[in-house]
ChimeraX commands (.cxc) that place a marker at each C-alpha (Angstrom):
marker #1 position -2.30,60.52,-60.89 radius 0.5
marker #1 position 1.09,58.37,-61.35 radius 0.5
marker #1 position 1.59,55.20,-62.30 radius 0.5
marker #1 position 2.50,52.82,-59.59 radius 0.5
marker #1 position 5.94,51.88,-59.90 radius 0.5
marker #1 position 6.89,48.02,-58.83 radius 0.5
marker #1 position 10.36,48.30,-57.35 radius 0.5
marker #1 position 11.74,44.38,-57.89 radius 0.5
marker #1 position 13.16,43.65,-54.41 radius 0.5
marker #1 position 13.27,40.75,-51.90 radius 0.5
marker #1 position 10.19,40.64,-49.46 radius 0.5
marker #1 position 11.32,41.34,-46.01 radius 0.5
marker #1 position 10.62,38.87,-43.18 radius 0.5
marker #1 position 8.89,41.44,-40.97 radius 0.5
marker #1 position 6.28,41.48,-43.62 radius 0.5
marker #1 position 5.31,37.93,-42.75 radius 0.5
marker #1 position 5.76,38.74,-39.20 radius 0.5
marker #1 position 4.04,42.08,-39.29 radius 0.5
marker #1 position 1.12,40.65,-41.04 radius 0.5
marker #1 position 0.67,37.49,-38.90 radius 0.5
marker #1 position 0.59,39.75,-35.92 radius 0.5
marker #1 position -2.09,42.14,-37.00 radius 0.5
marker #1 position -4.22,39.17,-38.23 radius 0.5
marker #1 position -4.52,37.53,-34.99 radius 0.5
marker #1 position -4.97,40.26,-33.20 radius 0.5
marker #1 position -7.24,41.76,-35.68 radius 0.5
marker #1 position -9.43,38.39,-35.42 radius 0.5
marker #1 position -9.36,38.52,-31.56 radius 0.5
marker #1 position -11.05,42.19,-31.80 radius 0.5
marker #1 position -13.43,41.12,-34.08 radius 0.5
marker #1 position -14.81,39.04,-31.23 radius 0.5
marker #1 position -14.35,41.30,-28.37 radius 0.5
marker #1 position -16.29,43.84,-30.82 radius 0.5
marker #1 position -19.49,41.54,-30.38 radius 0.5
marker #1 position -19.24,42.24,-26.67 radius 0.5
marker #1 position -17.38,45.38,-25.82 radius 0.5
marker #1 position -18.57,48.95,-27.22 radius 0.5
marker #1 position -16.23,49.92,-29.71 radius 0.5
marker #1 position -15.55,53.56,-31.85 radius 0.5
marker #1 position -16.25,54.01,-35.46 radius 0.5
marker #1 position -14.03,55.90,-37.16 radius 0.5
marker #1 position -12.72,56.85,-40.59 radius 0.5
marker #1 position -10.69,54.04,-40.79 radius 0.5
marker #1 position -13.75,51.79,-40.86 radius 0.5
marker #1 position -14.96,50.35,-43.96 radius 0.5
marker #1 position -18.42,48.77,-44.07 radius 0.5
marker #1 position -17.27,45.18,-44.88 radius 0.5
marker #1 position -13.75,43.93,-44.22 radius 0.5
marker #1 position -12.19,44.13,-47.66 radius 0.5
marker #1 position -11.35,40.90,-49.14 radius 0.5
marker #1 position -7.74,41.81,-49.43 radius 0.5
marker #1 position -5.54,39.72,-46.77 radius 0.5
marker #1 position -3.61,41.59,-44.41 radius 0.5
marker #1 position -0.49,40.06,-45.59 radius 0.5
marker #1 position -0.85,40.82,-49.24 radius 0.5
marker #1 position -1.93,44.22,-48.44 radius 0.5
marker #1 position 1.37,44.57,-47.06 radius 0.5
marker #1 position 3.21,43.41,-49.90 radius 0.5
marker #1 position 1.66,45.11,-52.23 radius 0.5
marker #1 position 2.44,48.37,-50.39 radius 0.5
marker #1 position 5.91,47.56,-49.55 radius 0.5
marker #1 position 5.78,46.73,-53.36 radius 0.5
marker #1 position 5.26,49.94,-54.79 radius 0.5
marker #1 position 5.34,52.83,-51.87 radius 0.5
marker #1 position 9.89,52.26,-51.86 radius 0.5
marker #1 position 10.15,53.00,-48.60 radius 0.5
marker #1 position 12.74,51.65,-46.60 radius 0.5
marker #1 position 12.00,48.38,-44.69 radius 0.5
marker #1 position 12.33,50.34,-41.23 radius 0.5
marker #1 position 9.67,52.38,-42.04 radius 0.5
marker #1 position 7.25,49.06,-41.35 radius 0.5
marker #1 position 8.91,48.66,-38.19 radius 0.5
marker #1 position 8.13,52.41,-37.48 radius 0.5
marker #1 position 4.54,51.84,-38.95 radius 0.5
marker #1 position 4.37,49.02,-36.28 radius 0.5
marker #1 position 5.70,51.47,-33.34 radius 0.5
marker #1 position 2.47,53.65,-34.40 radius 0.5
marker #1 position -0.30,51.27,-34.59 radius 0.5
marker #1 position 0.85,50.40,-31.13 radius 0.5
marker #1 position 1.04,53.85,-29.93 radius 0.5
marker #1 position -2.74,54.90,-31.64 radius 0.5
marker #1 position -4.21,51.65,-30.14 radius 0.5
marker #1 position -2.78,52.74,-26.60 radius 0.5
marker #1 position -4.55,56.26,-26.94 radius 0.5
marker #1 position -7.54,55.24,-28.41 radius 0.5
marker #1 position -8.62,52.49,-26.73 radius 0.5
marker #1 position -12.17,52.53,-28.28 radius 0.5
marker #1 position -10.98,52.08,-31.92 radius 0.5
marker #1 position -8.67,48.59,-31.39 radius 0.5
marker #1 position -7.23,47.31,-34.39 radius 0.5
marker #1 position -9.77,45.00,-36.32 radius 0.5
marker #1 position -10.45,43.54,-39.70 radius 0.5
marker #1 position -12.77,46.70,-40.74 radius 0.5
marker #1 position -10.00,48.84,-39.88 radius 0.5
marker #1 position -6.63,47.28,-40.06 radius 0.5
marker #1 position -6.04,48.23,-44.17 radius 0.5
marker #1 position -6.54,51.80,-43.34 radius 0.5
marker #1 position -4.51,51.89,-40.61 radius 0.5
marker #1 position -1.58,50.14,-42.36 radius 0.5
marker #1 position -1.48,52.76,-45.48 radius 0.5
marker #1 position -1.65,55.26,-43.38 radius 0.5
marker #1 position 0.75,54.22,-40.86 radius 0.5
marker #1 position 3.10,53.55,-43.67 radius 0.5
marker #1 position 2.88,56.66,-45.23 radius 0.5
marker #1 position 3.67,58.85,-42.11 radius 0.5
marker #1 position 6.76,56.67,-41.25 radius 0.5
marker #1 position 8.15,56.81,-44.48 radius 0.5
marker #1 position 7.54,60.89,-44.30 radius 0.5
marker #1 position 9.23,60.81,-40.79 radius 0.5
marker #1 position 11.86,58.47,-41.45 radius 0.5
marker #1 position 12.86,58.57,-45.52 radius 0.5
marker #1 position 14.33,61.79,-47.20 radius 0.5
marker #1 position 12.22,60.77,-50.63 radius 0.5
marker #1 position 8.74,59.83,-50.58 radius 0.5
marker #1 position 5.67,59.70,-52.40 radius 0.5
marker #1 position 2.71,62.03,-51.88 radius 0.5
marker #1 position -0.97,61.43,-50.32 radius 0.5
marker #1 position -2.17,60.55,-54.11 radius 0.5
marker #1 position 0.35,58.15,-54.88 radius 0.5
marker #1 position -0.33,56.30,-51.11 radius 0.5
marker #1 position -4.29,56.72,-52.21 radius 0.5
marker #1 position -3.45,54.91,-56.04 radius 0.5
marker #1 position -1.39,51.65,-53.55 radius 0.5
marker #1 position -4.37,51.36,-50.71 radius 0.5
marker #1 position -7.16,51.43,-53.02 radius 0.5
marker #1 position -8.60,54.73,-51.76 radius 0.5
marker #1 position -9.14,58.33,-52.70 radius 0.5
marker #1 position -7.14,61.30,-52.55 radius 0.5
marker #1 position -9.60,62.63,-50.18 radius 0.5
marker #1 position -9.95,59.97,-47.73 radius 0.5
marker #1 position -6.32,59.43,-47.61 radius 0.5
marker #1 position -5.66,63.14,-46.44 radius 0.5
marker #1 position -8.71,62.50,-43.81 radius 0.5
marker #1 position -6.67,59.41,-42.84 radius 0.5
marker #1 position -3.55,60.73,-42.39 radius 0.5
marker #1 position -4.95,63.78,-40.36 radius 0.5
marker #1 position -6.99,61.65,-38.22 radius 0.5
marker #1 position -3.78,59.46,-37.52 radius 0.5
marker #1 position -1.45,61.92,-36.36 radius 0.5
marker #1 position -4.15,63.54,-33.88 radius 0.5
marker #1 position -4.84,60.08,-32.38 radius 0.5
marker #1 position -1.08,59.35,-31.95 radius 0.5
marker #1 position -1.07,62.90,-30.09 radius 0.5
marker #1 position 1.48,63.67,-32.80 radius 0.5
marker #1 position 4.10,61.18,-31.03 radius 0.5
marker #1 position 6.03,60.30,-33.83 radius 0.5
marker #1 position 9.85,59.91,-32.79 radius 0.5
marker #1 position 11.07,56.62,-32.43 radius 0.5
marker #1 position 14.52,55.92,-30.18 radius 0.5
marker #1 position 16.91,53.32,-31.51 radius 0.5
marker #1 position 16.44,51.71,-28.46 radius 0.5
marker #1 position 12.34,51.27,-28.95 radius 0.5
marker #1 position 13.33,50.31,-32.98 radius 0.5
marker #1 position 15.01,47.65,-32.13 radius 0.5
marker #1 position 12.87,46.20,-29.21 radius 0.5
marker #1 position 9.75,46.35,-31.74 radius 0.5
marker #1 position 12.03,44.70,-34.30 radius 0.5
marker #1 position 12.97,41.62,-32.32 radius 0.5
marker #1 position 9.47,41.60,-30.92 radius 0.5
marker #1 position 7.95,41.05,-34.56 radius 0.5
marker #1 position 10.51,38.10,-34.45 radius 0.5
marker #1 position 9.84,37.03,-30.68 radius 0.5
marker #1 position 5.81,36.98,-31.59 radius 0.5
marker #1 position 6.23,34.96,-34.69 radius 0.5
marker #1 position 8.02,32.29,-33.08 radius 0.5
marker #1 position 6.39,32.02,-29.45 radius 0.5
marker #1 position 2.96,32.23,-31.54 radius 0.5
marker #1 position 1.40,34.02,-28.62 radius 0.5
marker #1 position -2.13,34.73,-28.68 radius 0.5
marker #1 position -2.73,39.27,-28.59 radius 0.5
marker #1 position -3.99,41.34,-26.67 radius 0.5
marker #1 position -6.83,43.68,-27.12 radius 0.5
marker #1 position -4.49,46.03,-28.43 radius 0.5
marker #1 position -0.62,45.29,-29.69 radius 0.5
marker #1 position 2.39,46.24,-27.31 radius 0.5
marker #1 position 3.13,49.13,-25.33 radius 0.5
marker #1 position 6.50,50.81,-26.35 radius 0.5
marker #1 position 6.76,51.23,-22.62 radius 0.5
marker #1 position 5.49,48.46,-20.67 radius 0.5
marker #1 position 5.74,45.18,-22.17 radius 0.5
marker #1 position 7.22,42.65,-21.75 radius 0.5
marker #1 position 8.46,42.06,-25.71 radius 0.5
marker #1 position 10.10,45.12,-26.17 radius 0.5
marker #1 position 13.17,43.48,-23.44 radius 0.5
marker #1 position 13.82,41.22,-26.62 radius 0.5
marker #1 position 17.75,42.18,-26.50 radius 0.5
marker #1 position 19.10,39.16,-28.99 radius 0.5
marker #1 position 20.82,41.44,-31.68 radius 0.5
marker #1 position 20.96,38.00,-34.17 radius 0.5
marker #1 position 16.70,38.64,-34.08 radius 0.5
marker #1 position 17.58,41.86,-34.96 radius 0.5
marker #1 position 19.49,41.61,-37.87 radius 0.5
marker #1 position 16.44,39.46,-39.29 radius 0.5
marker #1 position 14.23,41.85,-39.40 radius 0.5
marker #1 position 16.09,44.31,-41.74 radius 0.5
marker #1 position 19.94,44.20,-43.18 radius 0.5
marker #1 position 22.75,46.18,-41.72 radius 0.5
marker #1 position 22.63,49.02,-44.32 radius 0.5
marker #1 position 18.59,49.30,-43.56 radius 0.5
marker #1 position 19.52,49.57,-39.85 radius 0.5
marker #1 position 22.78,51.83,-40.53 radius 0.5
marker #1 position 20.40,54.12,-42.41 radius 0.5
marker #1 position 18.10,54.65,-39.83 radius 0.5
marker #1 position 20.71,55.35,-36.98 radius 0.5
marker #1 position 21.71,58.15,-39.84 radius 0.5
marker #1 position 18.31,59.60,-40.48 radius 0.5
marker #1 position 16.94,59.20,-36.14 radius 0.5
marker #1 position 21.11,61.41,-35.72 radius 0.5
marker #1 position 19.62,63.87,-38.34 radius 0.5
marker #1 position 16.30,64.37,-36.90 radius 0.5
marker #1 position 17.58,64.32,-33.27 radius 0.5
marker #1 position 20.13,67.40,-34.83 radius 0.5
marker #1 position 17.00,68.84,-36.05 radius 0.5
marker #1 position 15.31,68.97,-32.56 radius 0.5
marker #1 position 18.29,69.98,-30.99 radius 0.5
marker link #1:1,2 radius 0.2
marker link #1:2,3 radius 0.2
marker link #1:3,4 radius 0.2
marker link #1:4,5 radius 0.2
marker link #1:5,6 radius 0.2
marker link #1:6,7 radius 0.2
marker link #1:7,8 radius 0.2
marker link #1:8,9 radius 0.2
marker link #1:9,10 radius 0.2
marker link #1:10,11 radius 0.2
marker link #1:11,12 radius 0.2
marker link #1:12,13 radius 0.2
marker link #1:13,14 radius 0.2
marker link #1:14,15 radius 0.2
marker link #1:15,16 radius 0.2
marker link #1:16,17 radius 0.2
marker link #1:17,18 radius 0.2
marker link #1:18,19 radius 0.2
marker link #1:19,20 radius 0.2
marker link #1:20,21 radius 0.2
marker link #1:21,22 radius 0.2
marker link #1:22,23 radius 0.2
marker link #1:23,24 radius 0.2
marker link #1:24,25 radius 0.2
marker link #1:25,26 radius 0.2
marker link #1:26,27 radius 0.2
marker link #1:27,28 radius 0.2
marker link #1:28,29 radius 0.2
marker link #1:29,30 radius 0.2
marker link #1:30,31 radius 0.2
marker link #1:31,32 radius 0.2
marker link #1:32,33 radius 0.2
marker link #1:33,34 radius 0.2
marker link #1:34,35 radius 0.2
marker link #1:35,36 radius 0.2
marker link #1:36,37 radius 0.2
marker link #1:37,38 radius 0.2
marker link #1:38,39 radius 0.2
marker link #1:39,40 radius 0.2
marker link #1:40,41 radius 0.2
marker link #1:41,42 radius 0.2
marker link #1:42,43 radius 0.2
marker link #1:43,44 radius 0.2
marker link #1:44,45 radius 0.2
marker link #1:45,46 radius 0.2
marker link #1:46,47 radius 0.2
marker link #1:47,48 radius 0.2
marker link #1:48,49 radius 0.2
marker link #1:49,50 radius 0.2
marker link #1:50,51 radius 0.2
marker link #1:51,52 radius 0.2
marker link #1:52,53 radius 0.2
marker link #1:53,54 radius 0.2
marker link #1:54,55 radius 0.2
marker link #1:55,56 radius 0.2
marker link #1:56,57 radius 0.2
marker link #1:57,58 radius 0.2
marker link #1:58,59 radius 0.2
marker link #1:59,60 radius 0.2
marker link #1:60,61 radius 0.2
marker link #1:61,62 radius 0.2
marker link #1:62,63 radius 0.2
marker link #1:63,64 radius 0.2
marker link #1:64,65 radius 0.2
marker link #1:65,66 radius 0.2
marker link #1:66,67 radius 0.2
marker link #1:67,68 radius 0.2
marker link #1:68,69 radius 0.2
marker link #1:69,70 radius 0.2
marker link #1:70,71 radius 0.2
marker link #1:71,72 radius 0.2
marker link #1:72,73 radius 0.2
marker link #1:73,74 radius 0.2
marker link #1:74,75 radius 0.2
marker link #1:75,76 radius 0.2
marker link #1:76,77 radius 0.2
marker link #1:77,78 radius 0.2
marker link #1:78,79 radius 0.2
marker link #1:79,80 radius 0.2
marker link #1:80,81 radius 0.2
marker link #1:81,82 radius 0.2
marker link #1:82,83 radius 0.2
marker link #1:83,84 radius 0.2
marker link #1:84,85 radius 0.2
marker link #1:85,86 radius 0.2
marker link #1:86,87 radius 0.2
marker link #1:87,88 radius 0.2
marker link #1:88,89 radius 0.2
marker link #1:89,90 radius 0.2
marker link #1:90,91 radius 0.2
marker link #1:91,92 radius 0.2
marker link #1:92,93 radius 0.2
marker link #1:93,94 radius 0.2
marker link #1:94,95 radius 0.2
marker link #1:95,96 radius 0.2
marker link #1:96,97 radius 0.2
marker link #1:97,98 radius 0.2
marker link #1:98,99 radius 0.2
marker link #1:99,100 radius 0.2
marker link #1:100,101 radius 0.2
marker link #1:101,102 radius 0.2
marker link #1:102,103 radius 0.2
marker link #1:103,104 radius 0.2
marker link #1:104,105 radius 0.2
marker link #1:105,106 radius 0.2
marker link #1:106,107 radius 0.2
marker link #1:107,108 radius 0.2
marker link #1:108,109 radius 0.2
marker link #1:109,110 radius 0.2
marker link #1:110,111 radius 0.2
marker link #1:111,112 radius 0.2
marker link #1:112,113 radius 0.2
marker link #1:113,114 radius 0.2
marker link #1:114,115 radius 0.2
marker link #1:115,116 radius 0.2
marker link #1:116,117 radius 0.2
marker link #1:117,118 radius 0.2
marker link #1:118,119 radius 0.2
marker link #1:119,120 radius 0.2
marker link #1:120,121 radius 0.2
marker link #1:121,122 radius 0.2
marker link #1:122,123 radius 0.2
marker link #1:123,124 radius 0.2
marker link #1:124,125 radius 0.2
marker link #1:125,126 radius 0.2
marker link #1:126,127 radius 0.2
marker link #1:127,128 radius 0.2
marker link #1:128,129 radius 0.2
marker link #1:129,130 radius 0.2
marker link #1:130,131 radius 0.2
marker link #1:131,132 radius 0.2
marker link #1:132,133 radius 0.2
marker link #1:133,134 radius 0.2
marker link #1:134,135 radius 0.2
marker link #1:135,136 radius 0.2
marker link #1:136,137 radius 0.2
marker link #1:137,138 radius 0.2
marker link #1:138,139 radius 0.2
marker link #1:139,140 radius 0.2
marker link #1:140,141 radius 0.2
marker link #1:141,142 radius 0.2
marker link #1:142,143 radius 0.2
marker link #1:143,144 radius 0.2
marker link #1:144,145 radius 0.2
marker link #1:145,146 radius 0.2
marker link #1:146,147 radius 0.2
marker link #1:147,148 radius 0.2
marker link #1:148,149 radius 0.2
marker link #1:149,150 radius 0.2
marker link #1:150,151 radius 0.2
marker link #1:151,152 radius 0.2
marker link #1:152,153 radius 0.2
marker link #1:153,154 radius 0.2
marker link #1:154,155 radius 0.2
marker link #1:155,156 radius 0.2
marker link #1:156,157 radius 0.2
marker link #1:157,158 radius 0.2
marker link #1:158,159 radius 0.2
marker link #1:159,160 radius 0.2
marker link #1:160,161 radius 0.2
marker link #1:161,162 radius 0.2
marker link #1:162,163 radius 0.2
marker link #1:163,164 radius 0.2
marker link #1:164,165 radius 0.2
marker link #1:165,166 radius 0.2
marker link #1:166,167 radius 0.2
marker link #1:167,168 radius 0.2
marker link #1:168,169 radius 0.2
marker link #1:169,170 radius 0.2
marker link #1:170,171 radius 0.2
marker link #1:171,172 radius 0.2
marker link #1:172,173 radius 0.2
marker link #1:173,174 radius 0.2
marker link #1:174,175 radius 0.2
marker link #1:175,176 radius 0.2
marker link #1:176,177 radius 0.2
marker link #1:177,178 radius 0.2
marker link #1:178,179 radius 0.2
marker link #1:179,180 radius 0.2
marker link #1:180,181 radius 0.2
marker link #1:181,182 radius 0.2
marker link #1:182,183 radius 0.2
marker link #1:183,184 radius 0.2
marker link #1:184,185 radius 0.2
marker link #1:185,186 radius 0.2
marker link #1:186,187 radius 0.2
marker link #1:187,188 radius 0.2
marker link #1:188,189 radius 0.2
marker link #1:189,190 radius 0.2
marker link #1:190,191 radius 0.2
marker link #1:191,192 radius 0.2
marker link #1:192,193 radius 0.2
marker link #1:193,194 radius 0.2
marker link #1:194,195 radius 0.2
marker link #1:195,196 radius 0.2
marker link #1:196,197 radius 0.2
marker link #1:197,198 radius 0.2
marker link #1:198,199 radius 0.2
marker link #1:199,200 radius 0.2
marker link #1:200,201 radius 0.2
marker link #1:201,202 radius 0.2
marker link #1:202,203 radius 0.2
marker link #1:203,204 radius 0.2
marker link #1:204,205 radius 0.2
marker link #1:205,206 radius 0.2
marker link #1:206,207 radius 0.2
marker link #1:207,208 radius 0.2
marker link #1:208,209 radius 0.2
marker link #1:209,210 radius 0.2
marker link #1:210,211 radius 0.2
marker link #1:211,212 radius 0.2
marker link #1:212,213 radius 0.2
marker link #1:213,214 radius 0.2
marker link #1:214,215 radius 0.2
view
């Protein structure tokens, strides 16, 4: 298996957003878990590893060199999976899986180069195996919904922004891409501080290409 390669960049701020997100609402499941039935699933582990969300997240933005949209995407996904499986919500047994694999498929949707299933397995920690399982398991459970609109880019975007700074306390699951109320976020300035203009030029380029492709 290859090396992991550290590419030396500045961290994003929608890591720090991202990852304050998913703890809360990953701590607010683990409560409603003690209460409400809830799914196991391969993205469980037995004990919530000891890994923080937040430098889980650096350490795969790190070394996977995937564009910083892709964790934007990523985000778009977890929200989509929690709304169609709403017996596995996003908790702390759960949440590291999720990520990796959420990562990975963006950056396969959204990047032109991209590292394989091993090389994702060698960044979260787990085997070859159990990443393929993941990644299978993922794509089923988002129904295989994996295009993502400008539009609904940019709304998640400013909502990572909008979450941070209201501090608001989650829901059982994240946001719906269609019904709430933080994807009308319009402020463009929010935008732009989430991701730099070539990040955001480069997906408008790559969402034209596969919007050709569909065609």
């Amino acid at each position: 298996m290859a090396d992991l390669v550290e590419v030396p960049t500045t961290m994003p701020k929608m890591i720090t957003f991202l990852s304050s997100l998913l703890q809360r609402v990953a701590e607010l499941n683990d409560l409603h878990g003690r209460s409400q039935p809830q799914k196991v699933s391969v993205f469980h582990g037995l004990t919530p590893p000891t890994i923080s969300i937040q430098s889980y997240l650096e350490r795969i933005f790190k070394y996977a060199n995937c564009s910083p949209s892709c964790f934007v995407v990523a985000y778009v996904y977890l929200d989509r999976f929690s709304q169609r499986q709403p017996l596995l919500p996003i908790n702390s047994y759960n949440v590291h899986r999720l990520l990796i694999t959420s990562v990975m498929v963006a950056a396969k949707f959204m990047d032109d180069l991209y590292y394989n299933n091993a090389y994702y397995a060698k960044i979260g920690g787990i085997s070859i195996a159990e990443m393929n399982f993941l990644e299978v398991d993922f794509l089923f459970g988002l129904g295989f919904h994996l295009n993502v609109t400008p539009n609904t880019f940019h709304s998640y975007c400013s909502s990572l922004e909008r979450e941070m700074l209201l501090a608001q306390p989650p829901l059982h699951v994240i946001i719906s891409d269609s019904n709430s109320s933080l994807t009308m976020a319009k402020s463009v300035n929010l935008i732009h501080s989430c991701y730099n203009e070539d990040d955001s030029n480069s997906y408008n380029h790559q969402q034209q290409q596969h919007q050709q492709l569909a065609v």
